[in-house]
N, C-alpha and C positions, 0 to 999 in steps of 0.2 A: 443595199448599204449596210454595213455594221449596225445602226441602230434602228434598220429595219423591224427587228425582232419589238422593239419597245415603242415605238410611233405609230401604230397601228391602232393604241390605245394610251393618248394622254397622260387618260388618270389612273392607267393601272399602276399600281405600285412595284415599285422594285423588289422590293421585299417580298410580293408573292409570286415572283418569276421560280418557275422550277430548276434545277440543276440542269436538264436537256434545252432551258431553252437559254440559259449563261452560256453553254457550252456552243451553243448555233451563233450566239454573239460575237465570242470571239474567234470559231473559225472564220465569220463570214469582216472579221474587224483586222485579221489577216490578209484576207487576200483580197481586198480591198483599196490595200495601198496606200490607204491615209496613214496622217501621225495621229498621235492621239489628241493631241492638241484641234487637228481640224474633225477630229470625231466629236469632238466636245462642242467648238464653237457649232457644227451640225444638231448637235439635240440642243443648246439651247435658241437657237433657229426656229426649233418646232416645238417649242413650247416645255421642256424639262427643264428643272430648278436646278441651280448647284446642288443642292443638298443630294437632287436626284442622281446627278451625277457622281455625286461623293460615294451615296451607299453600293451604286452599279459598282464602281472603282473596290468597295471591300469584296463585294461578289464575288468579283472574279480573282482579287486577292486570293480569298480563304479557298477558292474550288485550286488555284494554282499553288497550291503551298499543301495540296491534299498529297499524299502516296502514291508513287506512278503516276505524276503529272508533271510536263515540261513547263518550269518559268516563264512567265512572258518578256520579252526582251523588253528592255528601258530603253524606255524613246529618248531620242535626239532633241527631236524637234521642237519648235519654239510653241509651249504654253503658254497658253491665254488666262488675264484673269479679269471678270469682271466690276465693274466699279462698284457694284453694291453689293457683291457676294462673295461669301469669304473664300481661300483656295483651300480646294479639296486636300485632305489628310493624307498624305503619298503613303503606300505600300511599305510594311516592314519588310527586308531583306529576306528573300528566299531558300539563300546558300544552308546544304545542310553542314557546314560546320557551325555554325551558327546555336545552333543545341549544343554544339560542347568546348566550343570556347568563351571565356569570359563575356560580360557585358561592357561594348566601350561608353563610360562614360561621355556621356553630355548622348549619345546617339537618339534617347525615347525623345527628346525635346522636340526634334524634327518627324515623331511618328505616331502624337498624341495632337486624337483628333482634337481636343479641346482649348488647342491652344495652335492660332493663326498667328500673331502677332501683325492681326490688321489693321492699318490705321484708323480711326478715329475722324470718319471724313463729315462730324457732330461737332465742333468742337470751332472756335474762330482761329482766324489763317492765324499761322503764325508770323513772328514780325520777320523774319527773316526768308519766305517762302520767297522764291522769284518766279516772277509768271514767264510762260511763253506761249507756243503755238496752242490754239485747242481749250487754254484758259476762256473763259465765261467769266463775263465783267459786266457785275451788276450797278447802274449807276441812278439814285435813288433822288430826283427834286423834288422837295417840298416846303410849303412857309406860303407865301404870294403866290408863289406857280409850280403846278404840280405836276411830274411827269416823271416816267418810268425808261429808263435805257439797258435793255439786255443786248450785249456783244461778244462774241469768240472772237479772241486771239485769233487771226492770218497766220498762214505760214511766213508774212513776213515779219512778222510779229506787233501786227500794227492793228486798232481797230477804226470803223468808224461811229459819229454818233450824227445825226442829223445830214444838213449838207456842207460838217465842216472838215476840213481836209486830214488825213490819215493821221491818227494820234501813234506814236511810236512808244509801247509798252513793253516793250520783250524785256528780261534780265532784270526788269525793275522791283525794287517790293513791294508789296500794296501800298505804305505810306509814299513814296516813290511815285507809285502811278497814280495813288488821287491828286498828288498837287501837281502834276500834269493835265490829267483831265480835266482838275474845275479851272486851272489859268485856260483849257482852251475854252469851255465852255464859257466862260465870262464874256465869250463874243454874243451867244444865246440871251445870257442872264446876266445882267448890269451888278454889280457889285457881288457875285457868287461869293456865299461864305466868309462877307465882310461884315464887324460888328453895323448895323445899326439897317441893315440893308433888306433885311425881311427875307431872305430865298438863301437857302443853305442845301449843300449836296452832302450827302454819303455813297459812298464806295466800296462794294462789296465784292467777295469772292463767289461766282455762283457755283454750275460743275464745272468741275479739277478737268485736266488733262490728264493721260495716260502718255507713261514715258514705256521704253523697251529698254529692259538690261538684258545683260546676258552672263550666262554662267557659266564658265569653263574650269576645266581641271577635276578634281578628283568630287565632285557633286554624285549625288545617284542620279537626277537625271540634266546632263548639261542642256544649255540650249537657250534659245533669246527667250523671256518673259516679258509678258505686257502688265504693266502693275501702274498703281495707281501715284501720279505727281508727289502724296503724301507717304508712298512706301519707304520701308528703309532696308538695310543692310539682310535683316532677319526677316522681315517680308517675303525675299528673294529668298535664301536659302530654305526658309519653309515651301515657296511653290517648288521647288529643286528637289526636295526632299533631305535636304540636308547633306552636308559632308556626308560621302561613304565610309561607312565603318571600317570597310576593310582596307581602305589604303587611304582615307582621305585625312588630312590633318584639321583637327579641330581649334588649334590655335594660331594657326596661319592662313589668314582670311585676307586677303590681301583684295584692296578696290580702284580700280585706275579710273580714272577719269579725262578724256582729252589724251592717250597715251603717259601719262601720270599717275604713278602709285600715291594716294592722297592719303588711304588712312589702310591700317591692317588689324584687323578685328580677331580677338582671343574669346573664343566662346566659353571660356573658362571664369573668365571677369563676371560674367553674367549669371553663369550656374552656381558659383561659389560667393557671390557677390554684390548681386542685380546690379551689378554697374555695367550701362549701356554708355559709357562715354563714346563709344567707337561704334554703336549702331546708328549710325549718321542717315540722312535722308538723302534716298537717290534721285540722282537724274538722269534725261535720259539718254543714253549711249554709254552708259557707265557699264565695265566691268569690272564681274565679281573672280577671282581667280582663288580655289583652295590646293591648297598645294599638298604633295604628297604629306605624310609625317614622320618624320624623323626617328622618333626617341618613343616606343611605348612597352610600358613596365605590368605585372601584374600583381595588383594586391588582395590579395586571398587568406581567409581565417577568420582570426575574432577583429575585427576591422567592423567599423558601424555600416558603411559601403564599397563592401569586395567589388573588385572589375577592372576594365583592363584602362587605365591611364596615361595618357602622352604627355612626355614632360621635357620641357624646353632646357635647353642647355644653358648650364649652371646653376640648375633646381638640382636640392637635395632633397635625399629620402625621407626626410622629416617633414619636406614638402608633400612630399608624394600620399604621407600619412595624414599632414590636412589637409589634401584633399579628400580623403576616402574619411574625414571626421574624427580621426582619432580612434586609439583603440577602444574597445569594447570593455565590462565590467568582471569580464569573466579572461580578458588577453594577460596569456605569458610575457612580461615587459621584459625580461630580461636580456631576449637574445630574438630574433628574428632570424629565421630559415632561409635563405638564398640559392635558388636554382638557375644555373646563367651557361647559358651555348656557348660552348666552346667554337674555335675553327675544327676540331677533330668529335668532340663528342660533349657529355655533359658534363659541368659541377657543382659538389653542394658546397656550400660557403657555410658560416652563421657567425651575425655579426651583433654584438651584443650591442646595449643600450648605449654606451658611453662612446659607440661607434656612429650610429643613427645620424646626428644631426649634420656629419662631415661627412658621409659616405652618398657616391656618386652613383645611381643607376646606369645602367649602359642597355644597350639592344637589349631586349628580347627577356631580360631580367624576371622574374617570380618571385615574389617575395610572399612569403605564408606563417602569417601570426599564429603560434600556438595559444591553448586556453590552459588556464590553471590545474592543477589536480586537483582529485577529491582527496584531498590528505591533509590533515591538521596538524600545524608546526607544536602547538602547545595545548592538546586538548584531553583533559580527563575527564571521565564521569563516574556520579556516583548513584546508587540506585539503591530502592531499596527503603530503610524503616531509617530515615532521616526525614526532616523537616521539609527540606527543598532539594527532591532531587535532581538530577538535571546534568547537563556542561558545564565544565570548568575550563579558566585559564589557566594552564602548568604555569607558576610562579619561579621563581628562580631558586631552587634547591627544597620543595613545597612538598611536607610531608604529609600520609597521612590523615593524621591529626589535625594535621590543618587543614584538608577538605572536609575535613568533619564538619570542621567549625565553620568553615563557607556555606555550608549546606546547616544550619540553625541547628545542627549537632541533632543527637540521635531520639530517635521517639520513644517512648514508654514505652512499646512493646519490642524495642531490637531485642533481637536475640546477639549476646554478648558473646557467649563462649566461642563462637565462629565467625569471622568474615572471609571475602575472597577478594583475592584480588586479578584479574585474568592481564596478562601481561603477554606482548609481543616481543621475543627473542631479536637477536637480528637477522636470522634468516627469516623471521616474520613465523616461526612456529610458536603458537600458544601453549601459553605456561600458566599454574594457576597454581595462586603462593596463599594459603592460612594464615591467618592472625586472629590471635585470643581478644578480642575488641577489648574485653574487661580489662584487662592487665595495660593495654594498650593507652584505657581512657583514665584509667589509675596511675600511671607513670610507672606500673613496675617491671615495663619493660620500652626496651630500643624503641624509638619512632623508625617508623618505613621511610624511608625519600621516594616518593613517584617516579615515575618517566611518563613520556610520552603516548598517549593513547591507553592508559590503565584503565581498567574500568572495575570499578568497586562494588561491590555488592555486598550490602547491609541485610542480613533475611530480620522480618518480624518470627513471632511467635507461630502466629497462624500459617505461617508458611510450613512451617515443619510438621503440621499434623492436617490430617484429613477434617476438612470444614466439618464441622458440627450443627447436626439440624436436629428437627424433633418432626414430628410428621400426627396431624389428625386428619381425620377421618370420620365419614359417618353423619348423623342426623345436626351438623352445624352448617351454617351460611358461608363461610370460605373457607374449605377446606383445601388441606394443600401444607405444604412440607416450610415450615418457619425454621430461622436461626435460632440456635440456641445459646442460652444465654444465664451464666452462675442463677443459682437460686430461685429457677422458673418452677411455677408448680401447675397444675392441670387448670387451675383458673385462670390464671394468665393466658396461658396457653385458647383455651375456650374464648378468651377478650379478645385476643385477636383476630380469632377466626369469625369475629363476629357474630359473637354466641351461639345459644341453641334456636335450631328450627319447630316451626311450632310442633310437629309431631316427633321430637328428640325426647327420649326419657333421664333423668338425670341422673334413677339409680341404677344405673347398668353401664357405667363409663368403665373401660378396661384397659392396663396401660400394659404393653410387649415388649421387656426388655433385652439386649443381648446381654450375652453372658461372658463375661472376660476370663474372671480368675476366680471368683468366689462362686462356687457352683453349691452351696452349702444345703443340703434337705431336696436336691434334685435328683431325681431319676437321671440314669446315666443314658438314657434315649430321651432325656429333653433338654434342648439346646436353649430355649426362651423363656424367660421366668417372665410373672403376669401378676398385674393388680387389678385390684378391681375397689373401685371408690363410690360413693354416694352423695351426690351435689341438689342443693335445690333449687329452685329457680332462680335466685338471687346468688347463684354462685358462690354458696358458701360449702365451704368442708364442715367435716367434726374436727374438734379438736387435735385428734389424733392424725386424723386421716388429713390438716392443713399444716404439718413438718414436714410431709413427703415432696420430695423436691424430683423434677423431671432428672434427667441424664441426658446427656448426649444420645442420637439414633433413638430416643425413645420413638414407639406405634402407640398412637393415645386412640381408643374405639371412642363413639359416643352412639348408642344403640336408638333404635326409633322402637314410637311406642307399638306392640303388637296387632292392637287392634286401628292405631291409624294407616290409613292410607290414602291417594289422591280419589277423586271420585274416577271410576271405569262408566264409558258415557259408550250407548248405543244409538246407534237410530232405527226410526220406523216410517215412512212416509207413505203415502196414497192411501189407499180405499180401508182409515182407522178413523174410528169418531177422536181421534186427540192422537195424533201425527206430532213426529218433532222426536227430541233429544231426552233421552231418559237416563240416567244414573242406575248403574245395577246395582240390585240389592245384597243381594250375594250370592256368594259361589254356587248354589243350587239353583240359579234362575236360568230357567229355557226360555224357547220362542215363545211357545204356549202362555206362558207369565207373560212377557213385554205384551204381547195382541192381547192384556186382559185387562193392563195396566193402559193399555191407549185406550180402552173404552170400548174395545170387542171391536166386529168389521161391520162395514155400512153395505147395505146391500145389493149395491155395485160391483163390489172385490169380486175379482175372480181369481181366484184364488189357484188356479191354474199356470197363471201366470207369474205369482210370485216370485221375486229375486233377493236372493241372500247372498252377502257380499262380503269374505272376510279378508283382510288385509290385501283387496284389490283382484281378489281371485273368486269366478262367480262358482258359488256354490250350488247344485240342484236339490231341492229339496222339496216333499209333497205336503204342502201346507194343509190340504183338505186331512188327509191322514194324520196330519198330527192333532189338528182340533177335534179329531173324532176319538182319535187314543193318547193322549199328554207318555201315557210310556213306549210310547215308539220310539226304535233308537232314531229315528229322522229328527226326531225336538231336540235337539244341541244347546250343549251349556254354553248361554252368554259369553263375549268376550269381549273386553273393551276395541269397539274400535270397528263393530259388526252394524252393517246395514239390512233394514230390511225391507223391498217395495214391492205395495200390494197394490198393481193398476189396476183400472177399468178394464171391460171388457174388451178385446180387439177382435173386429168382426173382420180381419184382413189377413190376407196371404200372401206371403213374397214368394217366388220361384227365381233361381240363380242358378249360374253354372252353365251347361253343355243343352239349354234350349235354344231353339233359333228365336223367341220375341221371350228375354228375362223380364217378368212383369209384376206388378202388385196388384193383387183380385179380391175382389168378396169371397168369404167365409160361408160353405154352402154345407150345410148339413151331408146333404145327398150326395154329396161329390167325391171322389175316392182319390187315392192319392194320382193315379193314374191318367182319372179326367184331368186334376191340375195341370200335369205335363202337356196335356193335350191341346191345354188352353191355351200353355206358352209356345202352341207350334211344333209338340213335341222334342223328341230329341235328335243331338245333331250328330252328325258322323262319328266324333270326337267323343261322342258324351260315353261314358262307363257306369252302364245301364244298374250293373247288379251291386255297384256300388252306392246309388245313391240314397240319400239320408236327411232327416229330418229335424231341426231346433228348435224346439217348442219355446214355449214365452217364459218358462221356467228357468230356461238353460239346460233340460236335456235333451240328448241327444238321442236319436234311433235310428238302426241303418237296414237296409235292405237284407232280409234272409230270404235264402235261397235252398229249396231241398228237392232233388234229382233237377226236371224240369220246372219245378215251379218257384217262382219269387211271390215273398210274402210283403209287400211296400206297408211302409208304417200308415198309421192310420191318423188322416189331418183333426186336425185343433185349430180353434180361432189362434190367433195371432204366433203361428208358426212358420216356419221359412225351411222350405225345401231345397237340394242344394242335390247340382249333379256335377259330380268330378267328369274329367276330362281324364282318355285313357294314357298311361304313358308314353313315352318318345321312346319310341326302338332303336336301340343303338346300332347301327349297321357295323356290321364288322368286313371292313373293307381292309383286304391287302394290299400291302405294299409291293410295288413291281419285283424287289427282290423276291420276296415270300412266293409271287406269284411263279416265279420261275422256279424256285425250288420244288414247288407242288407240281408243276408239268414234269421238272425234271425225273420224280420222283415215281409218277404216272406212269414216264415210258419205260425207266428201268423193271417197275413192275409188270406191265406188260411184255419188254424185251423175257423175260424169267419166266411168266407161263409161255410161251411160243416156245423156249428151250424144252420146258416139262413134253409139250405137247409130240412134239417130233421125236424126244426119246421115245414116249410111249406106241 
């Protein structure tokens, strides 16, 4: 069976079904023969939920609506819906026009799962329900005598209660059918529900019946539905799946009842409305009929809700535009775009605003809102060395002068002799018109009249000249390039940079300036004239030397004192009586100094192994040699930043490289570098014998010499490491099949040429 696939396992979930095995679903829900309706009523048979059923339903949606996949055809046949579960969310349409024609309004309403419009079977009967077959009739005594009566409605619409004869309830309404039932039961119970009599009944609805409608005409899927006595008009067309988009009309719902059209439902009321007057409650054998639609227009553009609209005859387009909300904040109001089918071919219309509210949509009609330009009917700006620069509104005949004065008029530093004004011609080429501001702001000439998109430009001062800075440097706290500013002199200057640092000197400040035009007592090869001032710590001049005023682009030096500097810090650690971090004394200090300054070596040092380490690169150096001779060039001048480690002794030997067992061994007097090897298993295939070489604990290095037949191996040290390279990879040099035939070809010719030689001779 089709739901073979999933009944095998209960509790599996739907949701972890793979792609192959949706796909075994519904070939095997194919040919099978069922509708889907009795697929359904089959899994919830064996224990699946609606919901389960809902999400199986998206499955095989989304895998059918995939690229090179055939739709499933829409059933006919009559869906089931159960009384306490909502009905499944039908399938959005497949059709690939679908991507590129409009959205018809009202259609998501019938294809959002979160909206059933399921009755309410919570809630007390209503006064006007009418019972019939299949009704459950709960009948409630209590007071003096207590007892309980549950009865179904017959098919003949009748039920019983005790051994009293058939009560006839069909078509009644509940107030209806209780004063039926307690007159007959008053044969049971002596004054039932009379004052003073002690025993009172109530009358209840227990479970509903289930009616069958049926849905025909242009639905997505026609066919009888089982729904619940409390269903209504929208209950049905949601198990249906709603009018079809593509042909079906959403305003002409038409519901017969007994061969009687009783009410006709506009789903339009509803969406634009929430008025349900006409979603009335069904019964059962009622049908639902949607009829083709008529009339549908499309509203496309700056519209709040573009989409494709069906509109009932003698709706105007002013309709058609509340529906879609009205236009948008950015719509062209003036005229609307009309594209409309001819019998022969197409045309554009465009019908302005004073036409809108009379004008009739026909078939097939488009109608498409433009949006506003980006173009301003009355807009000038002005920028620049006024108060408030900014946008203006072109005033009616507004000069000038008089955006001047809109913008809090011009700042201390406009520059007056010039303004601009950049102006659009009518071909829209830029033109750009001068005005003497000053004459302009004095009356002693014509005001401008504006147009349309002017844009004014006020320059200041500082616009017309290269910014002005001054620039220190040198033994102060923030250095770095300051504004310049009338009347600065080197003390200010120094203020802001946060004065002198403690190793700055105050008499040796020097100021660089360029040279314009007064080159007056200068050599004609020097371009920069120089001061030179004396400050004391409190930042004061001499007399003479506190008139000197900076300049623009001045270079202000502030010199450090000669003899300060930061301290230059080395280290020394391991085998020293006073290890640790030392400050160099000066430029003349070697190793020799620092090992003398730690307190000399502790009797441990081996000094062999020594490591000197300068800016992260190991140095080799023979420490024993230098504490024996301080003037050996091996004792090296300090430098900030140098380490120096003197370990214990290592009584250990590493072996690496090209041995077959690489190992770490004791340190043996007697043992030659040879024996080492021999310890590690000698050497391997690979290993490149006359290459190998030795690391001592120093950092130097020694490597195998070699003179005719004999190799001379370095000679071992405690905590040294031997090391044997590995020979190189021979490159083969392999041909290529062409090459190869050129080399035979090349063979036989040489060969055919001596055979020639040989037979002449």
């Amino acid at each position: 069976m089709a739901f073979g696939i999933l009944t095998s396992s209960v509790a599996q979930k739907v949701a972890d079904l793979t792609e192959e095995q949706v796909q075994q679903f519904i070939q095997q829900a194919k040919s099978s023969g069922l509708s889907e309706a009795q697929i359904e009523q089959l899994a919830l048979s064996r224990g699946f939920t609606q919901a389960d059923i809902t999400k199986m339903r998206q499955r095989v949606s989304d895998l059918n609506t995939a690229p090179k996949s055939e739709p499933v055809r829409e059933p006919t046949g009559g869906r089931t819906q159960s009384e306490d579960s909502p009905v499944p969310a039908p399938t959005p349409p497949t059709s690939e026009t679908a991507l590129h024609t409009p959205t018809v309004f009202g259609a998501s309403l019938f294809t959002n799962a979160n909206l059933t419009f399921e009755p309410n079977l919570r809630i007390p009967t209503p006064k006007n329900y009418q019972l019939g077959p299949d009704d459950e009739l709960i009948v409630d005594i209590f007071g003096n005598a207590q007892q309980t009566y549950r009865s179904r409605i017959n098919p003949e619409g009748t039920i019983r209660l005790e051994n009293l004869s058939p009560i006839s309830v069909n078509g009644l309404t509940m107030e209806q059918a209780e004063q039926r039932i307690v007159a007959r039961l008053r044969q049971l119970y002596a004054g039932l529900n009379t004052p003073g009599s002690g025993i009172q009944a109530q009358v209840s609805l227990g479970n509903i019946r289930s009616i069958k409608v049926t849905l025909i005409g242009q639905v997505v899927r026609p066919g009888t539905y089982t729904l619940s006595s409390l269903g209504t008009v929208f209950n049905a067309l949601y198990a249906a799946g709603g009018p079809d988009p593509g042909r079906g009309s959403f305003r002409d719902i038409r519901v017969y009842r007994a061969n009687r059209q009783i009410r006709t439902l506009d789903i339009y009321d509803f969406l634009l409305g929430a008025d349900q007057k006409d979603n009335i409650r069904l019964q059962d054998q009622d049908i639902i009929f949607v009829n083709h639609y008529d009339t549908r227009v499309v509203l496309s553009g700056e519209v709040k809700q573009p989409g494709l609209y069906e509109v009932k005859k003698g709706e105007m387009l002013k309709t058609v535009l509340a529906f879609a909300g009205g236009f948008t904040d950015r719509a062209y109001t003036a005229s609307l775009t009309l594209r409309r089918n001819t019998p022969k071919e197409l045309e554009i219309g465009t019908i302005p605003a004073t036409a809108i509210d009379a004008f009739v949509p026909q078939r097939g009609d488009q109608f498409e809102v433009g949006s506003i330009t980006d173009r301003f009917s009355n807009r000038v700006v002005v920028s620049g060395a006024v108060f408030r620069p900014g946008t203006y509104a072109l005033q009616n005949n507004a000069t000038l002068k008089q955006l001047i004065s809109s913008a809090e008029g011009l700042r201390e530093d406009a520059f007056l002799n010039r303004a601009t004004i950049r102006r659009l011609r009518k071909n829209l080429d830029p033109e750009l018109i001068s005005v003497d501001l000053g004459k302009l702001m004095r009356g002693e000439m014509t005001d401008i009249p504006l147009q349309r998109e002017d844009n004014v430009t006020v320059l200041a001062y500082s616009d017309l000249r290269e910014k002005r800075t001054v620039a220190l440097q040198g033994a102060v706290n923030k250095p770095g390039t300051f504004d310049y500013a009338d009347s600065m002199s080197v003390a200010n200057l120094i203020v802001l940079a946060g004065g002198f640092t403690e190793g700055a000197t105050a008499s040796r400040i020097e100021i660089a300036r360029r040279i314009r035009n007064d080159s007056t007592g200068l050599p004609t090869n020097q371009n920069v004239r120089l001061f030179q001032f004396d400050l004391d710590e409190h930042l004061r001049l001499s007399e003479a030397d506190a008139r000197f005023s900076l300049q623009p682009f001045d270079e202000v030096f502030v010199r450090t004192s000669p003899r300060y500097e930061q301290q230059k810090m080395v280290t020394i650690t391991g085998e020293v009586n006073y290890p640790g971090r030392y400050a160099i004394r000066d430029k003349s200090e070697r190793i020799s100094d620092l090992i003398d300054r730690a307190g000399g070596l502790q009797t441990s040092a081996f000094l062999k192994a020594t490591r000197f380490v300068r800016k992260g690169e190991l140095i080799s150096i023979d420490i024993h040699q230098i504490l024996q001779k301080p003037t050996d060039s091996g004792n090296l001048l300090l430098l900030t930043g140098d380490s120096i480690v003197i370990p214990r002794k290592v009584e250990l030997v590493r072996i690496r490289g090209e041995v077959l067992n690489p190992s770490t061994v004791d340190f043996n007097q007697a043992k030659s570098f040879r024996s080492y090897i021999n310890e590690s298993g000698g050497f391997t295939s690979k290993a490149q014998r006359r290459k190998a070489y030795a690391i001592y604990a120093n950092g130097q290095i020694r490597r195998t010499k070699q003179l005719l037949l004999f190799r001379s191996f370095p000679k071992p040290d405690p905590g040294m490491e031997l090391v044997v390279p590995s020979k190189p990879k021979r490159e083969e040099n392999k041909l290529s099949p062409a090459e190869r035939v050129a080399v035979m070809t090349g063979i036989t010719s040489l060969a055919a040429v001596v055979l020639t030689i040989i037979r002449l001779f």
